[in-house]
Residue, then its C-alpha position, 0 to 999 in steps of 0.5 A: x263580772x260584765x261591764x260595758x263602756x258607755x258614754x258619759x252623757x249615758x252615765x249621768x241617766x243613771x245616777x240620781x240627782x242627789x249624786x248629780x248635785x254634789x260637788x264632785x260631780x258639778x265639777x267632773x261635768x266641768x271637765x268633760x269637754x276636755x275629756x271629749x277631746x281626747x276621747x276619754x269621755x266614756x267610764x265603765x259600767x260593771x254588773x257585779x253580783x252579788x257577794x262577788x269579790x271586787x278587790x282581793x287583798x288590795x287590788x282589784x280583779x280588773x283582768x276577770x271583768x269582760x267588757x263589751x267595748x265596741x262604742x269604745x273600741x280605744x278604751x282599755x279597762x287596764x290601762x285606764x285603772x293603772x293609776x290604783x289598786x282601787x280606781x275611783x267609782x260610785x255605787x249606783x244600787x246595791x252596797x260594796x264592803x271592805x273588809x279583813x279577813x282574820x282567823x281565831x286562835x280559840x285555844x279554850x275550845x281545842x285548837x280550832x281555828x276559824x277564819x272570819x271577816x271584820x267589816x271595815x267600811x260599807x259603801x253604800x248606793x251613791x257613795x264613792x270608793x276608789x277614794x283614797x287610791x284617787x287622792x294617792x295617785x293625784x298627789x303622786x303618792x305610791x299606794x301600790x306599797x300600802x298593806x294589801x291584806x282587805x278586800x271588797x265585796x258586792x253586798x253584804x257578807x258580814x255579820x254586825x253585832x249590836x250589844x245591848x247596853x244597860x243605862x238603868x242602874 
């Protein structure tokens, strides 16, 4: 994964005025003046491939993600994240999904065991993730205890399966 520090004026060029207009974004706008301040009115921008694993079992890979920080040179990728396992972001193309991996105990069929991924969620262009880890860490809630066993991919990897269901009696 590559990335780079850009600033937030870039950022929002980048983002359609669907994701521009919602609420969070109308008021993240308002807080940038402060943020200019303090410096931190820049956010990370992360080519990530596709069927790359972003979060392994609840945390995220931040130290495999080179970040070219050079209009930036005082930002610092992990301690900016060091609030969450999933800091908070939106997905600009392409889709992520978070999934479990589990493991079949076929006993019928020998005692083959295969492993297989169950889609728990799929974030799709313009959506957030990072929520849940965000709302956690600003109503001062530990997540870094919650149950570490999903992970998040670029793209999909797994497989939907729609059962057709007969209504004609």
């Amino acid at each position: 994964m590559d990335g780079k520090v850009i600033s937030w004026e870039n950022a929002r060029k980048l983002l359609s005025k669907e994701i521009l207009c919602s609420e969070f974004f109308i008021e993240l706008d308002k807080l940038v003046p402060s943020l200019k301040k303090s410096k931190k009115d820049y956010v990370y921008l992360v080519d990530i491939e596709y069927g790359e694993k972003i979060i392994e079992k609840g945390k995220t890979r931040l130290s495999e993600i080179k970040i070219d920080n050079s209009n930036y040179p005082n930002s610092n990728l992990n301690q900016d994240f060091s609030y969450s396992n999933d800091p908070l972001g939106v997905v600009i193309e392409g889709c992520f999904e978070v999934v479990t991996k589990n493991q079949s105990n076929d006993r019928e069929h020998g005692s083959i065991k295969k492993k297989y991924a169950v889609l728990l969620n799929r974030i799709n262009q313009g959506d957030y993730f990072g929520v849940f880890g965000t709302v956690d860490f600003l109503n001062s809630i530990d997540n870094k205890e919650l149950v570490d066993d999903w992970h998040v991919y670029s793209g999909e990897v797994t497989y939907e399966f729609c059962f057709p269901i007969n209504t004609i009696p």
